[in-house]
C-alpha positions in Angstrom: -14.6 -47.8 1.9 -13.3 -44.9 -0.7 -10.4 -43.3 0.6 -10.3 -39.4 1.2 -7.7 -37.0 0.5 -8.0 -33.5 1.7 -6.1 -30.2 0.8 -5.7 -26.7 2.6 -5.6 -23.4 1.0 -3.9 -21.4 3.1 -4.4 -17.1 3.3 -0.9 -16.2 3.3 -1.7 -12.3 3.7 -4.0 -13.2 6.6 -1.6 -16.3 8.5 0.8 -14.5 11.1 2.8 -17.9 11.8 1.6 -18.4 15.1 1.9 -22.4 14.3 -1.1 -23.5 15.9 -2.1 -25.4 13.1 1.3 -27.1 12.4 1.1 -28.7 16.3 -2.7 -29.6 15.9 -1.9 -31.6 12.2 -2.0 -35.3 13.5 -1.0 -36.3 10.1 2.3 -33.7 9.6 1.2 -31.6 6.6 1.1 -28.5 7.6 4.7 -26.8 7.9 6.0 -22.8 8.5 7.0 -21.4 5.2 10.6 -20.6 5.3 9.9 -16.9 3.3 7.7 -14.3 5.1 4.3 -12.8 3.8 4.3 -8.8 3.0 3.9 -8.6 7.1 7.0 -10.3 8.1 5.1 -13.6 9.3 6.2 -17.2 8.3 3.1 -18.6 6.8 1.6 -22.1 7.3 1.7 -24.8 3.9 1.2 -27.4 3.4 4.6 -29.5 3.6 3.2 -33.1 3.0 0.2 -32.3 1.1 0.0 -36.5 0.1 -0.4 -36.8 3.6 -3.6 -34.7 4.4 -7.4 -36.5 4.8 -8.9 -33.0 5.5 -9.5 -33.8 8.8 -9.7 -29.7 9.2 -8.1 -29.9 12.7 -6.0 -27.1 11.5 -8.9 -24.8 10.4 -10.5 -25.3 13.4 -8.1 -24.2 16.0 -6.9 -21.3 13.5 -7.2 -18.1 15.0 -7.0 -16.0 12.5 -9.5 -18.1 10.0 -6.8 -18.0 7.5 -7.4 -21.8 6.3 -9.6 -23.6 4.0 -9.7 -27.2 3.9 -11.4 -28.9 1.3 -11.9 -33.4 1.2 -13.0 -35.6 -1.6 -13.6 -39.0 -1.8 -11.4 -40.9 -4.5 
């Protein structure tokens, strides 16, 4: 069975750090930037990207629609 690794691109302009994606990570990746975007917001990134499957958890509870999650097979 190939193993998959996963990444998350995250809008930084459109995230306004609400963290909802941080709690739903069952794998820990996802983190609150300590630096703000141009609106004042601690955006999500991605912390422990070696850790990520793209299991898009994270994109799915997103409100805002501010993550893209991509998974490959390696």
């Amino acid at each position: 069975m190939a193993k998959v690794k996963g990444a998350v691109v995250v809008d930084k302009e459109g995230c306004k750090g609400c963290g909802v994606c941080v709690n739903e990570c069952p794998h820990e990746v996802l983190a609150l930037h300590k630096e703000v975007n141009s609106r004042g917001y601690h955006y999500s990134y991605m912390e422990n990207p070696e850790n990520c499957i793209g299991c898009s958890n994270c994109g799915v509870v997103c409100p805002d629609t501010c993550l893209t999650i991509y998974r490959v097979k390696v």
